[in-house]
N, C-alpha and C positions, 0 to 999 in steps of 0.2 A: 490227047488221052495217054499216047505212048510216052511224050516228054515228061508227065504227071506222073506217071508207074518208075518211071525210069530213074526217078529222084529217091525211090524207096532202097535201102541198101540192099545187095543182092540177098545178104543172107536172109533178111525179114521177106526178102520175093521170094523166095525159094522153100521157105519156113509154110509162107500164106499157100504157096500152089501145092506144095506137100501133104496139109490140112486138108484143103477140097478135094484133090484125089484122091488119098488115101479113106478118107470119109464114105467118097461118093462111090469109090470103083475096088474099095479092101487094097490091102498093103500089096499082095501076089500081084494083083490084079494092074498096078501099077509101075512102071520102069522109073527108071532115072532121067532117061530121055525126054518121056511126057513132062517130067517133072521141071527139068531143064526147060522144055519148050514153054511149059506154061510160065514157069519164072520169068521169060525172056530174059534165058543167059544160055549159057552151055554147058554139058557136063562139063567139061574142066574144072572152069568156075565153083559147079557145084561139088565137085572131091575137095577145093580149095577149102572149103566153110564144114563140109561134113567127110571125114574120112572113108563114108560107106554108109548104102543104104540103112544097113541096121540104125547106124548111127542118127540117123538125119529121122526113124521111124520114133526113135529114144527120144528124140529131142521134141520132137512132135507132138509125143505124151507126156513127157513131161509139161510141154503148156496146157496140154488139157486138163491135167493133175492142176495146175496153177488156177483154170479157171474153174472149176469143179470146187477147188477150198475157196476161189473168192465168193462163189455165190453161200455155201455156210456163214462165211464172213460175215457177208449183208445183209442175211437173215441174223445174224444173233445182234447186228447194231440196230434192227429195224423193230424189233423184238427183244430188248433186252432183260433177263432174267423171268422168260416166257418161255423154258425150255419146248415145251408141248405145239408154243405159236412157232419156234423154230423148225423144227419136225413137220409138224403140219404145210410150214412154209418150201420146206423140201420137196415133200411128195406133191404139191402145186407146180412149184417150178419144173420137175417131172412132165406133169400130167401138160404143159401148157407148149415144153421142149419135144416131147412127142407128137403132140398136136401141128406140128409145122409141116407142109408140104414136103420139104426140102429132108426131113428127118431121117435118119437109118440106123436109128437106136443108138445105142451107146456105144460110143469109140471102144473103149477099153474092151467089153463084153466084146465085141467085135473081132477085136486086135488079136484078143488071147486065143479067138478059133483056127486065126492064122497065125499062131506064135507055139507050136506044142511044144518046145525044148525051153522049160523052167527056166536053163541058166541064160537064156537067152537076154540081155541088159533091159530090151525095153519089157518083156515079159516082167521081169524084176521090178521096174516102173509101177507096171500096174499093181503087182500082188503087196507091194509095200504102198502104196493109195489105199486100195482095199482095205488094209488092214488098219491103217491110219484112218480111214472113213468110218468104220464101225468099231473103233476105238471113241469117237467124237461120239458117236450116235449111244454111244453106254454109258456116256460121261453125261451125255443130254438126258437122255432117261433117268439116269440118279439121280442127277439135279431136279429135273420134275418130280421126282420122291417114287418113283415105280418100285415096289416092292422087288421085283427082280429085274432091274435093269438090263442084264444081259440075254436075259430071255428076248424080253419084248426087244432089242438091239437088232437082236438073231431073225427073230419074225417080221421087224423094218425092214431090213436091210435085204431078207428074202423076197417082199411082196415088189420092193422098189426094185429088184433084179428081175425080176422075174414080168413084171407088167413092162420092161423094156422089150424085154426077147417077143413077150405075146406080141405088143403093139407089131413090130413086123409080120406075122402070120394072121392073125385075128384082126387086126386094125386097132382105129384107135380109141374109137367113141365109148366103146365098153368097157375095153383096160382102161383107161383114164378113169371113168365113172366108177370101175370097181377097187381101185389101186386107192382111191381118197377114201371112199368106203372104206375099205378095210383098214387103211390108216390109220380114220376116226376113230374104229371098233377101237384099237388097240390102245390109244391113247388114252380114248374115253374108260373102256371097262378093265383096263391094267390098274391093279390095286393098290392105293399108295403105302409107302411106306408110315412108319409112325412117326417119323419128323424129314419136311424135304433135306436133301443134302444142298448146301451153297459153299 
């Protein structure tokens, strides 16, 4: 098993063990050291590939930023020109990534409680995600002809934040249950425009 791990390049070990802790234990909550150990390398090694925690936190989120846009990706090729089946397809993937034993809500939501200095690079990360995510999610709603796309964007992109944070205090059976609910509402009783936008 070790000769097997040991074939992965240090920086993708050290990428992979950065992800599970930081996940499982919050960014404070985690050293270099653990991080190092779990890699099976050494700090050394890891200053060599990340100049500094921050750095290697930046890097981190950004792959989550990466897989975050491929799952939109997949929904608009599996769904195409379905803005609503996109949407819809969202707050499922949501409701199904909450669902998992192993879950602790959302990285980024997370990250930002232990990141309060704005100028901080991977802080930066996220709030330029964000804002690229419900940029996408106003472009979806046009396209499905919502008479106010940016309303309903504004009210998506709330309920889908917001049923992350419950899911950790409240569980998950009824935010999930309530978060597609309300999704539906929106989708379904937001009024269309008089011709859709494509």
């Amino acid at each position: 098993m070790k000769d097997k791990t040991m074939k992965v390049p240090p920086r993708e070990r050290i990428l992979a063990a950065a992800e599970e802790l930081f996940y499982r234990e919050g960014i404070r909550g985690v050293g270099v050291e653990a991080i190092a150990a779990r890699a099976e390398t050494t700090k050394m090694a890891l200053y060599r590939h990340f100049e500094s925690k921050d750095a290697l936190v930046t890097e981190w989120l950004r792959l989550e930023v990466a897989r975050d846009e491929a799952v939109l990706d997949r929904l608009a090729a599996e769904h195409p020109g379905d803005p609503r089946a996109q949407l819809l397809g969202w707050a499922k993937h949501i409701t199904e990534r909450l669902s998992g034993e192993s879950d602790r809500g959302c990285p980024f939501l997370n990250s930002v409680a232990e990141l309060p200095d704005r100028n901080h690079p991977a802080r930066q990360v996220i709030e330029a995600h964000k804002s690229a995510q419900t940029r996408r999610v106003v472009e979806l709603c046009a396209q499905a002809g919502l008479a106010d796309p940016e309303a309903v964007a504004s009210e998506f992109v709330f309920v889908i934040e917001g049923a992350q944070v419950s899911a950790q205090s409240m569980g998950t059976a009824n935010t999930c249950e309530r978060l597609l609910c309300i999704v539906r509402r929106l989708l379904e009783e937001a009024p269309p425009s008089a011709a859709p936008r494509r």
